[in-house]
C-alpha positions as CSV (number, residue, x, y, z in Angstrom):
1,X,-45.2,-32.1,-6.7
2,X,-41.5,-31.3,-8.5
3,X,-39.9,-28.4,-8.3
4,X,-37.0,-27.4,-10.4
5,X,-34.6,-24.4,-10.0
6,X,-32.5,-23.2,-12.5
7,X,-29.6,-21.2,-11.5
8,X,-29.9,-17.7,-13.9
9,X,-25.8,-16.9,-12.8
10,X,-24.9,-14.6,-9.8
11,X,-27.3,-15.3,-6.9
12,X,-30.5,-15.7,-9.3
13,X,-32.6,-18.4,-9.3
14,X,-35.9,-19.2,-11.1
15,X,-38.2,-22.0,-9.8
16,X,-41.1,-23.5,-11.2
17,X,-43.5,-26.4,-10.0
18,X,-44.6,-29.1,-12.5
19,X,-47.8,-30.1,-11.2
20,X,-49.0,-26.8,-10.3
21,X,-49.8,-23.7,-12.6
22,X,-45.9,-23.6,-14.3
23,X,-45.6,-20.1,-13.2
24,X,-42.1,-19.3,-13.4
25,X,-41.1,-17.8,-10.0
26,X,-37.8,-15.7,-9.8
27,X,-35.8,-16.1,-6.8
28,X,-32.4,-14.6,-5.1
29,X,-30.0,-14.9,-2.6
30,X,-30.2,-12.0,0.2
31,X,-26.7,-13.6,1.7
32,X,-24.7,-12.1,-0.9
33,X,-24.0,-8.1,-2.1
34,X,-24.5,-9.8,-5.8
35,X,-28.1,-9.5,-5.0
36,X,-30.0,-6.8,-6.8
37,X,-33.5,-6.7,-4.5
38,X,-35.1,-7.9,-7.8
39,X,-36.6,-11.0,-6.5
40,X,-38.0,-12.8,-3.8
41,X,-36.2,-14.6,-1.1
42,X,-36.5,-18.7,-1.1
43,X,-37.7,-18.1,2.5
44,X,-40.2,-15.0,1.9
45,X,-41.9,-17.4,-0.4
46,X,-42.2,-20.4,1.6
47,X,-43.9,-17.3,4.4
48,X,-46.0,-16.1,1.8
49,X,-46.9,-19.6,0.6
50,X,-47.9,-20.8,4.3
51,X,-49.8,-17.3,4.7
52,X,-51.6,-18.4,1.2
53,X,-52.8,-21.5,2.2
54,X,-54.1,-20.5,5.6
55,X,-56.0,-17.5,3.9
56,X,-57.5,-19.9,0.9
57,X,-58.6,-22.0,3.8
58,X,-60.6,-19.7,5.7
59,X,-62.0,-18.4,2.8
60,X,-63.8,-21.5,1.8
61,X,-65.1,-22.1,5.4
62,X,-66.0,-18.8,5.4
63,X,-67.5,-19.2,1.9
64,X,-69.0,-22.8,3.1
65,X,-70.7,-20.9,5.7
66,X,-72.7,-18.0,3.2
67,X,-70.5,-15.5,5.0
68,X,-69.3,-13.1,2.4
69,X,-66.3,-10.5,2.5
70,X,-65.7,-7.5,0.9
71,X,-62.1,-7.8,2.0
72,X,-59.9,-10.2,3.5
73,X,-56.0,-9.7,4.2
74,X,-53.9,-12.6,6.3
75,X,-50.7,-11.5,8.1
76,X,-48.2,-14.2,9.1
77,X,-45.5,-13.7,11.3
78,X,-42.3,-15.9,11.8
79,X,-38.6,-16.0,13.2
80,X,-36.0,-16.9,11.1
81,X,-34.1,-19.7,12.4
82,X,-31.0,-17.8,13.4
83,X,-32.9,-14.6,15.3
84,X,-34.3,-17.4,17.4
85,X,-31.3,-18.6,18.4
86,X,-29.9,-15.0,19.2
87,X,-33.2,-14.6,21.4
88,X,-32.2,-17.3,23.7
C-alpha cells in the first residue's frame, strides 16, 4: 500500500491510499493553536483504523458462524505514548 499526504498550508493535511478506495482523508495537527477542530488527528485515525479491522474481523467470524446481528459497535481504548510515560 502507498500513502501520500499533501500538506493543504497551516497544520492541514490530506491523505489518500493508492491501493485502497482513494478516499481522500483530511487530517490536522492538534499540536498547534492553527488547528481549527475540522479534521481528524493522524493518530485518531490510525485508533479508529485498528478499531475497524478488529470489528470487520469479528464480523465475518461471526458471519462465518450463521450468527447474525442487529447491531454491532467496537470500542478501542489506548494510551498515547507520552500519558504512558507520565503514568510511570
Amino acid at each position: 500500500m502507498k500513502a501520500t499526504v499533501e500538506w493543504n498550508g497551516g497544520v492541514g493535511f490530506t491523505g489518500v491510499a493508492t491501493s485502497g478506495s482513494g478516499v481522500p482523508i483530511l487530517m490536522e495537527s492538534g499540536l498547534s493553536p492553527e488547528g481549527n477542530n475540522l479534521a481528524a488527528r493522524p493518530m485518531e485515525l490510525i485508533a479508529i483504523g485498528l478499531a475497524g479491522c478488529i470489528a470487520m474481523d469479528v464480523l465475518s467470524i461471526l458471519e462465518k458462524k450463521h450468527i447474525h446481528l442487529k447491531s454491532y459497535c467496537y470500542t478501542h481504548e489506548s494510551a498515547l505514548f507520552h500519558e504512558s510515560l507520565d503514568n510511570r
